[in-house]
C-alpha positions as CSV (number, residue, x, y, z in Angstrom):
1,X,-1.7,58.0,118.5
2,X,0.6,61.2,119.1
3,X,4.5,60.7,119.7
4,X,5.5,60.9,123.2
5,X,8.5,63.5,122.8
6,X,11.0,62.6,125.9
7,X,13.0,65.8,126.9
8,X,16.3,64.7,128.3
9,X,19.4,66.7,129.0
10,X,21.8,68.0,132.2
11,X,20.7,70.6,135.0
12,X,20.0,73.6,133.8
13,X,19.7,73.0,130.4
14,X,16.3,74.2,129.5
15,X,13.8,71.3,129.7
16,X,11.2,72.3,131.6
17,X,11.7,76.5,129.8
18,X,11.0,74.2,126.4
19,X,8.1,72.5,127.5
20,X,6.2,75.4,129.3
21,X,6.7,77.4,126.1
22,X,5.5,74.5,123.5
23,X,2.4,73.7,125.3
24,X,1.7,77.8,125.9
25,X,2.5,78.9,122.2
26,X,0.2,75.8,121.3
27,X,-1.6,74.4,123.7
28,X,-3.4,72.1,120.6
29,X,-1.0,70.6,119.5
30,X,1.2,69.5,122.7
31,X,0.5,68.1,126.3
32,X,2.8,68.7,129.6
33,X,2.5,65.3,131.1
34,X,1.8,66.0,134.4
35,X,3.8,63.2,136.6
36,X,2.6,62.0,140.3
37,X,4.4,62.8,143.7
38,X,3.8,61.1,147.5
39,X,6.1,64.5,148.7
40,X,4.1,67.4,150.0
41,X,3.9,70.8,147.4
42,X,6.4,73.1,147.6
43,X,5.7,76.9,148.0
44,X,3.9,78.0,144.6
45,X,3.2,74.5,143.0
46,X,-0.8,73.5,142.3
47,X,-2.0,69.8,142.3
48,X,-2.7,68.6,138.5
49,X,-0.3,71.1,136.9
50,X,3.1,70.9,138.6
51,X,2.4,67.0,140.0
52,X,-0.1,65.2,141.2
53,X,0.4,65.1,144.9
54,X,-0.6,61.6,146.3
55,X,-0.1,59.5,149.4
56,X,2.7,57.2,149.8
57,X,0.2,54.1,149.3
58,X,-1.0,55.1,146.0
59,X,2.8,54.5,144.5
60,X,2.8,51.1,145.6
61,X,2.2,47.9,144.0
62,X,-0.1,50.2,141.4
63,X,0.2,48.9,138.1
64,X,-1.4,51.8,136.7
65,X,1.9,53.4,137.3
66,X,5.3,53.0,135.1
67,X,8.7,55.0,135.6
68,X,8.1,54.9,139.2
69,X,11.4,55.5,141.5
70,X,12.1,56.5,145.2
71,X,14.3,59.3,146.1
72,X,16.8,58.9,149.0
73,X,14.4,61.3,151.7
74,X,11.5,58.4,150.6
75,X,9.1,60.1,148.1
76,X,8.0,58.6,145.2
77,X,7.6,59.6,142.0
78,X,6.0,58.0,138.9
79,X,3.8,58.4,135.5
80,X,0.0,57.3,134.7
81,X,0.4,55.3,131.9
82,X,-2.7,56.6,130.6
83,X,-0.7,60.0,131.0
84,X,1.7,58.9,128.0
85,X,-0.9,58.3,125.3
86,X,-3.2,60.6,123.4
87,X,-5.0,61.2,120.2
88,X,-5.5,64.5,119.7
89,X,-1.5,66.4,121.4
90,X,1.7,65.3,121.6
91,X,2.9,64.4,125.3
92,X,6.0,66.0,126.5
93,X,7.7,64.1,129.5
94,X,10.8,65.1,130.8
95,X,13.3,62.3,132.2
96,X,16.3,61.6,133.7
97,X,19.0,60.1,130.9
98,X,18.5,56.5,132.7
99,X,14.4,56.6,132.4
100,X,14.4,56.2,129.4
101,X,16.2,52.5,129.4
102,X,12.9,52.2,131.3
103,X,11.1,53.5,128.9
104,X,12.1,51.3,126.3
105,X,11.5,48.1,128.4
106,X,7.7,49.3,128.5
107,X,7.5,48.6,124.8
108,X,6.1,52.3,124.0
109,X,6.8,52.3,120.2
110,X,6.0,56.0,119.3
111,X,8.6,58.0,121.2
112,X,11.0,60.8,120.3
113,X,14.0,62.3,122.2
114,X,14.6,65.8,122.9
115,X,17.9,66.2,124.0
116,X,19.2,69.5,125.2
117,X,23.2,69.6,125.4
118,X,24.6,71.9,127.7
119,X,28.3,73.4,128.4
120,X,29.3,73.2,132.2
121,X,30.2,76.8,131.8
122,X,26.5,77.7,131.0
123,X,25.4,75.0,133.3
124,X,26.6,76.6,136.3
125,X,25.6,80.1,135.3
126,X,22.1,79.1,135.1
127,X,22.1,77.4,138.5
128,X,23.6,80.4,139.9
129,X,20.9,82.3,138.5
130,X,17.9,80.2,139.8
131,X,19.5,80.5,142.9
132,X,21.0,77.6,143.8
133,X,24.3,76.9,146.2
134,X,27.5,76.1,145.4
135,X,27.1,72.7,147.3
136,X,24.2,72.1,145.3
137,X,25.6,73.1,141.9
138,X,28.8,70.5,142.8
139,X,26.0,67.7,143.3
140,X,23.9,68.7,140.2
141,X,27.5,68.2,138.4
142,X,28.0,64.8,139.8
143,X,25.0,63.5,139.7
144,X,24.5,64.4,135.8
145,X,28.1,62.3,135.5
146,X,26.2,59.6,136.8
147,X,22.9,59.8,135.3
148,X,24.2,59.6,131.8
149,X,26.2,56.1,132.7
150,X,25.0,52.8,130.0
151,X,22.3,54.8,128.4
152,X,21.5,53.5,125.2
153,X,19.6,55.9,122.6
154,X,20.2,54.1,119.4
155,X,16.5,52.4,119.3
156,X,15.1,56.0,119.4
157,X,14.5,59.1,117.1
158,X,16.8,61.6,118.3
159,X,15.9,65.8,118.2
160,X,19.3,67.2,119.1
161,X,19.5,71.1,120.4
162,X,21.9,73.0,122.2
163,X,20.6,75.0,125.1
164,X,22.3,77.9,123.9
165,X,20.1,78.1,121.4
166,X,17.3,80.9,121.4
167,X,13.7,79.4,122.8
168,X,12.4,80.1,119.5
169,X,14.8,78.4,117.5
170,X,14.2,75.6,119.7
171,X,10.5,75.6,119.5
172,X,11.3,76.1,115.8
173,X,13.3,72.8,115.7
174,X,10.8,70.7,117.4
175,X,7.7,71.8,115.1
176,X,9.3,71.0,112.0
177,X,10.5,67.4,112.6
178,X,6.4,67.0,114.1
């Protein structure tokens, strides 16, 4: 059984920028695991690579599902166990800091974190980039206050990087500790 390799980290950091990169450069050895929606797509996103879209009923009482959570505007979202497991690639799952105390209730023995520290300075230029608001840059910043509240990693292998590291240094990092 692969590691599941948990990528963690604020806004902006670079999560999603790893992942896309590590399963292009070798798409052998790692997996995007592709996590489950009941919201409709947004403009650009395809069923089976960006989410699975699903209806409201299929997040609910399914034990098939683990990590499952419902946003304030009443979507779900959650993660085919089956989805976390494979032979033949790693997984790559990115969370929120307080999934993975989930996580660890689930008893999944062979995960790794990837966690992507990132200044507040850089943080906000990188939101600013993509686009986003001020209003929702000042929530992003809250919210990753909150998110990081009780969060015990010291059960779990630890891959620190800084997102001001270059991609490849990054992708670099991750190969040689798997």
């Amino acid at each position: 059984m692969k590691k599941l390799l948990v990528f963690i980290g604020e806004g902006g950091s670079g999560k999603t920028t790893l992942i896309t990169e590590l399963v292009k450069r070798y798409p052998d050895k790692f997996k995007k695991v592709v996590t489950c929606t009941s919201r409709l797509p947004r403009i650009g996103e395809v069923d089976g690579i960006d989410y699975r879209f699903l209806p409201t009923e299929y997040f609910i009482d399914n034990t098939d599902l683990v990590l499952v959570k419902k946003t304030d505007l009443g979507d779900y979202y959650g993660t085919r166990k089956a989805d976390l497991c494979s032979n033949t690639r790693y997984p790559l799952l990115t969370l929120r800091f307080a999934g993975i105390s989930k996580l660890v209730k689930l008893a999944i023995s062979d995960v790794a974190v990837v966690h992507i520290s990132i200044t507040k300075e850089l943080k906000v230029a990188r939101m600013r980039q993509r686009g986003d608001t001020e209003k929702m840059i000042r929530r992003r910043l809250e919210f990753d206050i909150e998110d990081k509240a009780d969060v015990d990693l010291s059960r779990i292998s630890i891959i620190n990087l800084d997102a001001s590291e270059t991609l490849d240094a990054k992708v670099r990092r991750i190969l040689e500790a798997h």
